[in-house]
N, CA, C and O atoms as a Maestro MAE file, in Angstrom:
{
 s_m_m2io_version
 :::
 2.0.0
}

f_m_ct {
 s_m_title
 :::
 protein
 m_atom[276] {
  # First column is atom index #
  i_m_mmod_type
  r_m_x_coord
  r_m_y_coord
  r_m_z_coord
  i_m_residue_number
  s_m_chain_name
  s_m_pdb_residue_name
  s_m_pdb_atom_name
  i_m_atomic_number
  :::
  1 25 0.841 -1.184 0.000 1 A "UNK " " N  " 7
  2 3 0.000 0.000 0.000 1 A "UNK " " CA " 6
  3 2 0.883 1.243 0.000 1 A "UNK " " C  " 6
  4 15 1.788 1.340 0.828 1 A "UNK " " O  " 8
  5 25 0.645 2.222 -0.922 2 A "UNK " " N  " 7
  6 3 1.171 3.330 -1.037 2 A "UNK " " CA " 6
  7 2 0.676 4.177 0.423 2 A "UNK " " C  " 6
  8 15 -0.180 3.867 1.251 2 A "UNK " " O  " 8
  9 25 1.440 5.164 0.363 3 A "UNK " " N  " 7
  10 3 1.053 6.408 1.706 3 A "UNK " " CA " 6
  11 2 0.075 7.293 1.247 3 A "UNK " " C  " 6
  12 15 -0.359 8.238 1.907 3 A "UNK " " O  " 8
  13 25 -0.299 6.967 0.031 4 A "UNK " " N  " 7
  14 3 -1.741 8.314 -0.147 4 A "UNK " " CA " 6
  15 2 -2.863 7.082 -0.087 4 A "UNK " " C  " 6
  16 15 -3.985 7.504 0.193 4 A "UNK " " O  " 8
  17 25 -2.791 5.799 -0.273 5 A "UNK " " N  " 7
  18 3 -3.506 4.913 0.043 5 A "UNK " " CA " 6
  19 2 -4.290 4.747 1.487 5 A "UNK " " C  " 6
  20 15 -5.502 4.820 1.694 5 A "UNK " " O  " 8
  21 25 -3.211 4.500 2.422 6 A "UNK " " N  " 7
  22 3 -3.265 4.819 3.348 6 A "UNK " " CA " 6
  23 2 -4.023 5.781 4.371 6 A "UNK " " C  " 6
  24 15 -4.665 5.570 5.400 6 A "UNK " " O  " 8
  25 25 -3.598 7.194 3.490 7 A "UNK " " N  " 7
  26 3 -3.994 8.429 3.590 7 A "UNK " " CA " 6
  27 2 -5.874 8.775 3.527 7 A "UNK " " C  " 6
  28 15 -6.745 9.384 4.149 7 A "UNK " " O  " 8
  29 25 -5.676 7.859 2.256 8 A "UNK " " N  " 7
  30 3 -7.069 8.157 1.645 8 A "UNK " " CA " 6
  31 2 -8.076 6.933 3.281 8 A "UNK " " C  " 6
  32 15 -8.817 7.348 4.172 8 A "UNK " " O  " 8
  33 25 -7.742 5.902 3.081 9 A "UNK " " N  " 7
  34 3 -8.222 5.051 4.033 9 A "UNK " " CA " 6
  35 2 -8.466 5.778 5.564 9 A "UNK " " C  " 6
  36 15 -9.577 6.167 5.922 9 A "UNK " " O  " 8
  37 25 -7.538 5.864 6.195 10 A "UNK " " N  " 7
  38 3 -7.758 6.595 7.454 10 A "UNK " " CA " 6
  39 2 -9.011 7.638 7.472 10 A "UNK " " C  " 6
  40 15 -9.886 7.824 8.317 10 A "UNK " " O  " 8
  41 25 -8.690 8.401 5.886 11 A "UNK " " N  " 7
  42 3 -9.643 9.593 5.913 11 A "UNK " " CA " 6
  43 2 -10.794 9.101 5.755 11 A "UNK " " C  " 6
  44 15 -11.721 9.831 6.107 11 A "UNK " " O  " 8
  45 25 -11.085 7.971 5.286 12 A "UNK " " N  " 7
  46 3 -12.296 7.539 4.837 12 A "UNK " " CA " 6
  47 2 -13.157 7.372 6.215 12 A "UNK " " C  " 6
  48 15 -14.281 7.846 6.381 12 A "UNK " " O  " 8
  49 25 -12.520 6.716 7.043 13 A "UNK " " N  " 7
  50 3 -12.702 5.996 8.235 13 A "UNK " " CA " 6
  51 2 -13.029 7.191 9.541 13 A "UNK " " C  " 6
  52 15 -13.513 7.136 10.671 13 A "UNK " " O  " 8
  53 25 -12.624 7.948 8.911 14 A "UNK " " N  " 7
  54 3 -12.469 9.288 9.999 14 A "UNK " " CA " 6
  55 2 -13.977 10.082 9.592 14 A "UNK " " C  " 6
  56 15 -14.829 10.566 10.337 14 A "UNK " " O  " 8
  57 25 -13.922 10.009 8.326 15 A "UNK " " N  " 7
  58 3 -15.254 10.939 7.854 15 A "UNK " " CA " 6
  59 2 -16.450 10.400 8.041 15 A "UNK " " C  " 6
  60 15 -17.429 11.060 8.388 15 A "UNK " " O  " 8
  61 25 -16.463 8.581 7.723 16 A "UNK " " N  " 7
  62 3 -17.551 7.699 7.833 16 A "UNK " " CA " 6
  63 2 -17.913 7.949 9.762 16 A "UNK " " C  " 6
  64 15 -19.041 8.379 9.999 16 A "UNK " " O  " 8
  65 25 -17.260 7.761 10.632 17 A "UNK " " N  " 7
  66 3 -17.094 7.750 11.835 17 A "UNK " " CA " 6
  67 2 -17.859 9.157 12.124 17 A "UNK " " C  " 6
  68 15 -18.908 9.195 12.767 17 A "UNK " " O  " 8
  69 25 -17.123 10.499 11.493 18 A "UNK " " N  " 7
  70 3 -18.397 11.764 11.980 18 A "UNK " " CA " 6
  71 2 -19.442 12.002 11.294 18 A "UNK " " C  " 6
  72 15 -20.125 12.980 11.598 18 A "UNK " " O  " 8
  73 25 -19.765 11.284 10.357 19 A "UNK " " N  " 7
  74 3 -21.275 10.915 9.585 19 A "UNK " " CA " 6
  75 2 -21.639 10.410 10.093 19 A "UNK " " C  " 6
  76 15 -22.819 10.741 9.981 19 A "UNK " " O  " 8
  77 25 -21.588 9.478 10.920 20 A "UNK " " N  " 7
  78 3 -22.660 8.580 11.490 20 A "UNK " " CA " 6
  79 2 -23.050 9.137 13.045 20 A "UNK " " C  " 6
  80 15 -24.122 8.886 13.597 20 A "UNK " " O  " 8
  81 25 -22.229 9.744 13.488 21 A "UNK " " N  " 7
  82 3 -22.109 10.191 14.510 21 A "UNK " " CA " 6
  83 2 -23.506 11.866 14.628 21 A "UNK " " C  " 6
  84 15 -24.354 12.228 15.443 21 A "UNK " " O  " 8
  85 25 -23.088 12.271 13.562 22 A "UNK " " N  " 7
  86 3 -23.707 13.328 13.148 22 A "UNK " " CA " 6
  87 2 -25.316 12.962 12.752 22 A "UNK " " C  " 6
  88 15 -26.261 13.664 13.111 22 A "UNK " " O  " 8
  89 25 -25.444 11.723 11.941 23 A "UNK " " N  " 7
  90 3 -26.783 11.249 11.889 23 A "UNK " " CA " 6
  91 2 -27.180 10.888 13.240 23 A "UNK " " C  " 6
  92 15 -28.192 11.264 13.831 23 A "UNK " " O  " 8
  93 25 -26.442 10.266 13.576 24 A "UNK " " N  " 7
  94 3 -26.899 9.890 15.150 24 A "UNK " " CA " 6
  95 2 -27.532 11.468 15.989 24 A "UNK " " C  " 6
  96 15 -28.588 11.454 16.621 24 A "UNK " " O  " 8
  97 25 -26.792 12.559 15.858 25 A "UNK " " N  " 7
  98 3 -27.214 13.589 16.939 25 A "UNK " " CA " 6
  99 2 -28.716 14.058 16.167 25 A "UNK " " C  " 6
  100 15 -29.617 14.490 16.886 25 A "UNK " " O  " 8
  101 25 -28.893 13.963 14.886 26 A "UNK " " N  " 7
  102 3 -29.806 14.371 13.974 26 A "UNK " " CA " 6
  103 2 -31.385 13.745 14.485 26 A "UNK " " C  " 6
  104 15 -32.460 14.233 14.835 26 A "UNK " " O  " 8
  105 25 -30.753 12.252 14.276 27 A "UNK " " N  " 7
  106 3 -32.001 11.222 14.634 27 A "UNK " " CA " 6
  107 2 -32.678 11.610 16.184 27 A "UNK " " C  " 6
  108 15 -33.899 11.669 16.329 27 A "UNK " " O  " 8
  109 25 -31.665 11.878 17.370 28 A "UNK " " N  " 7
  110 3 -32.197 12.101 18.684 28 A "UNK " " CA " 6
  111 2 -32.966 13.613 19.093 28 A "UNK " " C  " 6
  112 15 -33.805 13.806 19.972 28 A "UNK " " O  " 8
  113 25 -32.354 14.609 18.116 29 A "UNK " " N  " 7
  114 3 -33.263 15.718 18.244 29 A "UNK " " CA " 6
  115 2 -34.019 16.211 17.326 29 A "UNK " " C  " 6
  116 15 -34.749 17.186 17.504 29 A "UNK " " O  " 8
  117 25 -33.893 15.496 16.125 30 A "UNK " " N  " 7
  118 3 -35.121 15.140 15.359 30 A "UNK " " CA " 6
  119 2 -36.641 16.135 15.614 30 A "UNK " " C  " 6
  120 15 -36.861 15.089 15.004 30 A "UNK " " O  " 8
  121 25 -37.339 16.644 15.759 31 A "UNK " " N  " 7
  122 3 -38.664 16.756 15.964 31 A "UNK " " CA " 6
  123 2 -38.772 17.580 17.250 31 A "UNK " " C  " 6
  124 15 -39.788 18.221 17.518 31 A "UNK " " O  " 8
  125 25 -38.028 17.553 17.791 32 A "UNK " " N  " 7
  126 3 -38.290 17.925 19.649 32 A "UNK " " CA " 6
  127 2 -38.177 19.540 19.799 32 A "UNK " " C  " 6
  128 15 -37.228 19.997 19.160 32 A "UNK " " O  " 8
  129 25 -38.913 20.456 20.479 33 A "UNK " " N  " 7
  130 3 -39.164 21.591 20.741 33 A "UNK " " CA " 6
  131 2 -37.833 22.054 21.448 33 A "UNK " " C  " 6
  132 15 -37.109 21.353 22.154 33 A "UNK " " O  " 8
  133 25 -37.686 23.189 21.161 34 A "UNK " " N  " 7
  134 3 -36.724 23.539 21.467 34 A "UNK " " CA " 6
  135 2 -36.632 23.610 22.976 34 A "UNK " " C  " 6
  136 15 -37.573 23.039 23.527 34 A "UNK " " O  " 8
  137 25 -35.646 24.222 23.882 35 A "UNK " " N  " 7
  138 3 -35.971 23.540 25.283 35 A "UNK " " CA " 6
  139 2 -36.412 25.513 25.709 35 A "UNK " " C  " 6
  140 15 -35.825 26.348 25.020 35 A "UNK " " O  " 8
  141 25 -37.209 25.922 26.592 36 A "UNK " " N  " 7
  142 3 -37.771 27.153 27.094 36 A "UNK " " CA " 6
  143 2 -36.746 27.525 28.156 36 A "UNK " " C  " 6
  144 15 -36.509 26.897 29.188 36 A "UNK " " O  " 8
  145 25 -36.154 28.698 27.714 37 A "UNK " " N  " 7
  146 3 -35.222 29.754 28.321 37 A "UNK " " CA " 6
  147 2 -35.808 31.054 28.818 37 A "UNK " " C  " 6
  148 15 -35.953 32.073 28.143 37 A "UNK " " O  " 8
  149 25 -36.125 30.883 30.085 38 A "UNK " " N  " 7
  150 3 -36.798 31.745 30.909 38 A "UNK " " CA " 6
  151 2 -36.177 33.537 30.539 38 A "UNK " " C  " 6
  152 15 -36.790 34.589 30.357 38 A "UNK " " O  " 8
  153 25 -34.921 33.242 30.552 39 A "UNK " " N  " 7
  154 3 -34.077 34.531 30.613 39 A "UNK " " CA " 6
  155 2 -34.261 35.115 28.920 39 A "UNK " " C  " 6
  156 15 -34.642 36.263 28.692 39 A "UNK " " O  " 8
  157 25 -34.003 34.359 28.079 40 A "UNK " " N  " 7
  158 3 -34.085 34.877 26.900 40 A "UNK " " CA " 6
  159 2 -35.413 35.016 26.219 40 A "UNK " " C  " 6
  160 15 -35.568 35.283 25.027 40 A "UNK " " O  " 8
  161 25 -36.418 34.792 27.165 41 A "UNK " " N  " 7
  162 3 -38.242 34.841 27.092 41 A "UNK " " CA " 6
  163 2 -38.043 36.383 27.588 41 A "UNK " " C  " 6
  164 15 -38.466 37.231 26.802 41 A "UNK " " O  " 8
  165 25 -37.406 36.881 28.889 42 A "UNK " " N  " 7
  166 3 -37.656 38.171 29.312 42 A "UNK " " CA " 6
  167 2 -36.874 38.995 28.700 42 A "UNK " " C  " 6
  168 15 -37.374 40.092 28.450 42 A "UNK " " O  " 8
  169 25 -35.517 38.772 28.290 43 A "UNK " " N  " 7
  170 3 -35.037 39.966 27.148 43 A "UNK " " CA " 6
  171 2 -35.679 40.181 25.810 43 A "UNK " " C  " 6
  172 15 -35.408 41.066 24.999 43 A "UNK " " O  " 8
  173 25 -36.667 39.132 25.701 44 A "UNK " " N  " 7
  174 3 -37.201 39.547 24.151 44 A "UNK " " CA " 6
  175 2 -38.452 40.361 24.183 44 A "UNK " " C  " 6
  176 15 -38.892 40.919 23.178 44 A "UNK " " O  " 8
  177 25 -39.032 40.418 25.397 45 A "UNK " " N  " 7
  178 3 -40.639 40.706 25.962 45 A "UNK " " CA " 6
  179 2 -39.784 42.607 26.246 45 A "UNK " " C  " 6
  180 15 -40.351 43.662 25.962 45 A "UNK " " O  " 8
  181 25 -38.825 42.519 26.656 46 A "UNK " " N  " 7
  182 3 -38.015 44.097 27.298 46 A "UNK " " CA " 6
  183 2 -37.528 44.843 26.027 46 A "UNK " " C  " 6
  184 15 -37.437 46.068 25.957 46 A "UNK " " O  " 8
  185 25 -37.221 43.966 25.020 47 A "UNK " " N  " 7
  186 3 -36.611 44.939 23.943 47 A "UNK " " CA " 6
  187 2 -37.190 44.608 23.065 47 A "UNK " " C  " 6
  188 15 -36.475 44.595 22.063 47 A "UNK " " O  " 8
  189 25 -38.497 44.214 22.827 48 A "UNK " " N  " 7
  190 3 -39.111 43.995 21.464 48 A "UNK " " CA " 6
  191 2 -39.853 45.867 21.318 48 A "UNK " " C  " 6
  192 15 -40.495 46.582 22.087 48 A "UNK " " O  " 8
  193 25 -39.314 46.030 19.917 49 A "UNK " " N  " 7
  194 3 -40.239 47.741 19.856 49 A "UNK " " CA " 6
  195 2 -41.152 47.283 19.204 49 A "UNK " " C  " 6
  196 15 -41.203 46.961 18.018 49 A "UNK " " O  " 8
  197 25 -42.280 47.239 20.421 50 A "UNK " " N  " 7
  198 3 -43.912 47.470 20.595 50 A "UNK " " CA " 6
  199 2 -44.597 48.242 19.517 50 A "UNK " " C  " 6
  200 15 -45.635 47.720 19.113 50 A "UNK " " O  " 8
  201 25 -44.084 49.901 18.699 51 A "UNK " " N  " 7
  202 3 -44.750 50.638 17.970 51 A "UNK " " CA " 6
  203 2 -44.782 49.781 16.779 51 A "UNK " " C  " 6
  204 15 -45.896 49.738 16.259 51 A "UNK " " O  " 8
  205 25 -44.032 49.210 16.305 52 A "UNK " " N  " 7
  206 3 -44.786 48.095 14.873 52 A "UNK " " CA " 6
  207 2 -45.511 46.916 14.832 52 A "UNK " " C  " 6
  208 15 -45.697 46.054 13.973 52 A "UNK " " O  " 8
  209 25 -46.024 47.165 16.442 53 A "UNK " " N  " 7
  210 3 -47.057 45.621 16.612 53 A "UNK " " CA " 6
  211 2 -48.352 46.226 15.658 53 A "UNK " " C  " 6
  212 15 -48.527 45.618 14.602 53 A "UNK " " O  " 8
  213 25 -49.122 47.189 15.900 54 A "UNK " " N  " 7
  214 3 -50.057 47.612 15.727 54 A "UNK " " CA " 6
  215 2 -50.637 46.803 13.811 54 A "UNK " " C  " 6
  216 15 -51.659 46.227 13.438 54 A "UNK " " O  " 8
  217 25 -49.079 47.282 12.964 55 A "UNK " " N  " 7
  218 3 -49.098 46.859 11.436 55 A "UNK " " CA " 6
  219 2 -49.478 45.280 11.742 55 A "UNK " " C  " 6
  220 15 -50.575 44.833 11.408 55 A "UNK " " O  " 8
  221 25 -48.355 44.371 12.490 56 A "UNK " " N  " 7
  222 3 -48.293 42.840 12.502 56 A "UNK " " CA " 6
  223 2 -49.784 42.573 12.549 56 A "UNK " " C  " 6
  224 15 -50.257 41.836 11.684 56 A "UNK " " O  " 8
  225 25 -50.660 43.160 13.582 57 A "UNK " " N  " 7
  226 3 -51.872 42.587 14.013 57 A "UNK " " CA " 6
  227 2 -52.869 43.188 12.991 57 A "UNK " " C  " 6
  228 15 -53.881 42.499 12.859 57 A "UNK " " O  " 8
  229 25 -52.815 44.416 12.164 58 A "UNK " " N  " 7
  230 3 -53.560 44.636 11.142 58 A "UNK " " CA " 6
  231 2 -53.729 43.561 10.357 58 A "UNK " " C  " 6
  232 15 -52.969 42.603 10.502 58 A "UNK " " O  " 8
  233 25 -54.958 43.529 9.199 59 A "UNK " " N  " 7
  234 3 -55.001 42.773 8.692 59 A "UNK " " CA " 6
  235 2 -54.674 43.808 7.380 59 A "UNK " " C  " 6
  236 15 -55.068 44.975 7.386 59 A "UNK " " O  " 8
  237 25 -53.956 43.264 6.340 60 A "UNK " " N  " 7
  238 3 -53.944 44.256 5.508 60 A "UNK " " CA " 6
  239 2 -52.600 44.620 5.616 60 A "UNK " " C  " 6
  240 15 -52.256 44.986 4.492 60 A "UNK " " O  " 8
  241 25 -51.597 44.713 6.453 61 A "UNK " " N  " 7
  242 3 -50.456 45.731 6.685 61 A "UNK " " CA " 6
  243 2 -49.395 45.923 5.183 61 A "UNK " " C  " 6
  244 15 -48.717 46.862 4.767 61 A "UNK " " O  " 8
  245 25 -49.590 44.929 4.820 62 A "UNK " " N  " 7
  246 3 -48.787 44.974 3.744 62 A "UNK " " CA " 6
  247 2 -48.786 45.853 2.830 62 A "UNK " " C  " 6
  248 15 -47.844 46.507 2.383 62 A "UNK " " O  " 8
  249 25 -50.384 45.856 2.432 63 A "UNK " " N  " 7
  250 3 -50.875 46.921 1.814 63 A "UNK " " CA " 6
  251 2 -50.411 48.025 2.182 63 A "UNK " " C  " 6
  252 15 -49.933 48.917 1.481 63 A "UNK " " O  " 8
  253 25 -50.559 47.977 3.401 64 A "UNK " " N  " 7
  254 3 -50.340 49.828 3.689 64 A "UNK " " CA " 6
  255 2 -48.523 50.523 3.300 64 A "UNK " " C  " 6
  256 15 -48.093 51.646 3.037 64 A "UNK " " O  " 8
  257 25 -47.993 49.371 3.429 65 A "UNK " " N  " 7
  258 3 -46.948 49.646 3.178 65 A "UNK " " CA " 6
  259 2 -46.168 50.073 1.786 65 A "UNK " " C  " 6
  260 15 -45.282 50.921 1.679 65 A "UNK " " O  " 8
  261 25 -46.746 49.251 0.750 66 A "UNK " " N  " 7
  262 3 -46.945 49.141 -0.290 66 A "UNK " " CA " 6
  263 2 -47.370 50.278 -0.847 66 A "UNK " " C  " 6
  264 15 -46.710 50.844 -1.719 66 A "UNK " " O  " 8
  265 25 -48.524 50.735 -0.398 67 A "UNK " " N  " 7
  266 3 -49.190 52.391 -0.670 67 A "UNK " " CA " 6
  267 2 -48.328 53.610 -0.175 67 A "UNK " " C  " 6
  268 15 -48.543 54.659 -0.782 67 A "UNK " " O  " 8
  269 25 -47.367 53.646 0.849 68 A "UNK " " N  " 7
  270 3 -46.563 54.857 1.370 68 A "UNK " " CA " 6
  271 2 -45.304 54.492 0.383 68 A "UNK " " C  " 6
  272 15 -44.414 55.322 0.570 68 A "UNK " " O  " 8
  273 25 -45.028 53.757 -0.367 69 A "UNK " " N  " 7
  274 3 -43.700 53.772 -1.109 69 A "UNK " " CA " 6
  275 2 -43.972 54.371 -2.358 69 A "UNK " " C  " 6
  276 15 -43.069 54.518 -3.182 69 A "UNK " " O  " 8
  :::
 }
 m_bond[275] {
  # First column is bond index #
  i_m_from
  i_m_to
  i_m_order
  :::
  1 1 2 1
  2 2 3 1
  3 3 4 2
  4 3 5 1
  5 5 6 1
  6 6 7 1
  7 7 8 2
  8 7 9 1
  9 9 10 1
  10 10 11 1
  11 11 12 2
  12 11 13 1
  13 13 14 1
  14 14 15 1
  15 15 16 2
  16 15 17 1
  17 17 18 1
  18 18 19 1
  19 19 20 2
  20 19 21 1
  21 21 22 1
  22 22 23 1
  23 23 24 2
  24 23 25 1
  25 25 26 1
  26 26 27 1
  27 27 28 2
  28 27 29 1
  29 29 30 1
  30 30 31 1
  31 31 32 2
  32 31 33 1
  33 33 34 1
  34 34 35 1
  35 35 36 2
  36 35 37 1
  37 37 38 1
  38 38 39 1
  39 39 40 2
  40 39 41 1
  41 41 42 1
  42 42 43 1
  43 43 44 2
  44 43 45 1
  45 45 46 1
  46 46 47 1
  47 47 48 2
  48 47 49 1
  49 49 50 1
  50 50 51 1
  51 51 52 2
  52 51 53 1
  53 53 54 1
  54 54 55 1
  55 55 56 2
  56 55 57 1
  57 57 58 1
  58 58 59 1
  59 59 60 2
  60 59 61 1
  61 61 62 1
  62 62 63 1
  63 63 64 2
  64 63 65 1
  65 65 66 1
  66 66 67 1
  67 67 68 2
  68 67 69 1
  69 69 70 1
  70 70 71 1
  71 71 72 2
  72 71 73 1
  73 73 74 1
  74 74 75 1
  75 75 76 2
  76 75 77 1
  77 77 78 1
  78 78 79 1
  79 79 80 2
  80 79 81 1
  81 81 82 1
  82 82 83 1
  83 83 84 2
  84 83 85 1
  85 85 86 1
  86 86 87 1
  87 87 88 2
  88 87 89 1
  89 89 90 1
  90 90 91 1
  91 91 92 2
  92 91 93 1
  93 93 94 1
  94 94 95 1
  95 95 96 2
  96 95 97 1
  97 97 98 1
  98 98 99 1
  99 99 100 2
  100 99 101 1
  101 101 102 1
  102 102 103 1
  103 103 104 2
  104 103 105 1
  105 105 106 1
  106 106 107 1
  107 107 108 2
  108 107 109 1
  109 109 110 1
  110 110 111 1
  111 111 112 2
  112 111 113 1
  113 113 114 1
  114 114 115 1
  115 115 116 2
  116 115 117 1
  117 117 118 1
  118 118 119 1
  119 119 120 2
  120 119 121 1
  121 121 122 1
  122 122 123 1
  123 123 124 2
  124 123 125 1
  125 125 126 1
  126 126 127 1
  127 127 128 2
  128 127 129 1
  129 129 130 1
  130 130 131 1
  131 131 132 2
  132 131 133 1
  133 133 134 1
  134 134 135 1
  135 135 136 2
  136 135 137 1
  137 137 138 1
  138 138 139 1
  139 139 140 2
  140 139 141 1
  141 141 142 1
  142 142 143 1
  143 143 144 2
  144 143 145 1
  145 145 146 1
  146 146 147 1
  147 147 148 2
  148 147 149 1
  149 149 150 1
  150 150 151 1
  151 151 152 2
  152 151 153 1
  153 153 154 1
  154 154 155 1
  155 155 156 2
  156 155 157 1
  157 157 158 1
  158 158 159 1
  159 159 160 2
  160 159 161 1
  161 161 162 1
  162 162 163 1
  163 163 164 2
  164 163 165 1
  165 165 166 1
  166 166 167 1
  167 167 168 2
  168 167 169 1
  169 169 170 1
  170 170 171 1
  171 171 172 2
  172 171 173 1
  173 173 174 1
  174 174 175 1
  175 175 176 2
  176 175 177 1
  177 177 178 1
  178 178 179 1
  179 179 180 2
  180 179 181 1
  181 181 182 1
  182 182 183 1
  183 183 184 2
  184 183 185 1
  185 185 186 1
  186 186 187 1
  187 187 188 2
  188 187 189 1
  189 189 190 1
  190 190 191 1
  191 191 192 2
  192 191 193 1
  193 193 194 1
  194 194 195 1
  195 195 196 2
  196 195 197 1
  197 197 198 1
  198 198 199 1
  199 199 200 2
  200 199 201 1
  201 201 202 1
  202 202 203 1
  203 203 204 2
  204 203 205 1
  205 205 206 1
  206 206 207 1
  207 207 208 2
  208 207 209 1
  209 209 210 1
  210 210 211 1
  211 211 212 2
  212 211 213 1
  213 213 214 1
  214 214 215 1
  215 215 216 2
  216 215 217 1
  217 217 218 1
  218 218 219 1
  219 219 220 2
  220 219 221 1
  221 221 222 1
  222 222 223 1
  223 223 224 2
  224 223 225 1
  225 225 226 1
  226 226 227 1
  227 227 228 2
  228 227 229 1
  229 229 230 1
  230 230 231 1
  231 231 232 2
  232 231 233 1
  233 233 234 1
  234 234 235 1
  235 235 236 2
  236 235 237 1
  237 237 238 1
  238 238 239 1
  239 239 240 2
  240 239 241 1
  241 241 242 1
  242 242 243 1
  243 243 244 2
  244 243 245 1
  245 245 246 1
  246 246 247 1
  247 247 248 2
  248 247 249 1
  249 249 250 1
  250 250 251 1
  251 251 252 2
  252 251 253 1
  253 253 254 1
  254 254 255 1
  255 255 256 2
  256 255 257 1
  257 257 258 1
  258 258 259 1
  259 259 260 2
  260 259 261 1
  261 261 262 1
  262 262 263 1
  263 263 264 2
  264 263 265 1
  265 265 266 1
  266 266 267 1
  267 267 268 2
  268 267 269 1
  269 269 270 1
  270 270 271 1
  271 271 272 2
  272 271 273 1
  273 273 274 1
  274 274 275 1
  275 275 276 2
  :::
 }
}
């Protein structure tokens, strides 16, 4: 066996090894909700700017936007 033979082999073995490994982490969190972070629930509730809720909850907002351009 040559040394790029070799080379190539190890690598093979190395890559197959974090593919499967990687399917593996894929398969276990798969589907599952993300996990609820109390702290990053209250920085988003403290710095969300409130004055463009009003458009979100319109029905229509798009429009309006569309019309001021």
């Amino acid at each position: 066996m040559t040394m790029f033979e070799i080379i190539l082999s190890i690598t093979s073995v190395v890559v197959a090894i974090g593919v499967s490994a990687w399917m593996r982490h894929l398969g276990k969190t798969a589907g599952r909700d993300r996990p609820v972070d109390p702290e990053r629930l209250r920085r988003f509730i403290e710095d969300e700017p409130y004055e463009n809720l009003d458009k979100v909850m319109k029905p229509g907002w798009r429009d309006d936007e569309k019309r001021q351009s």
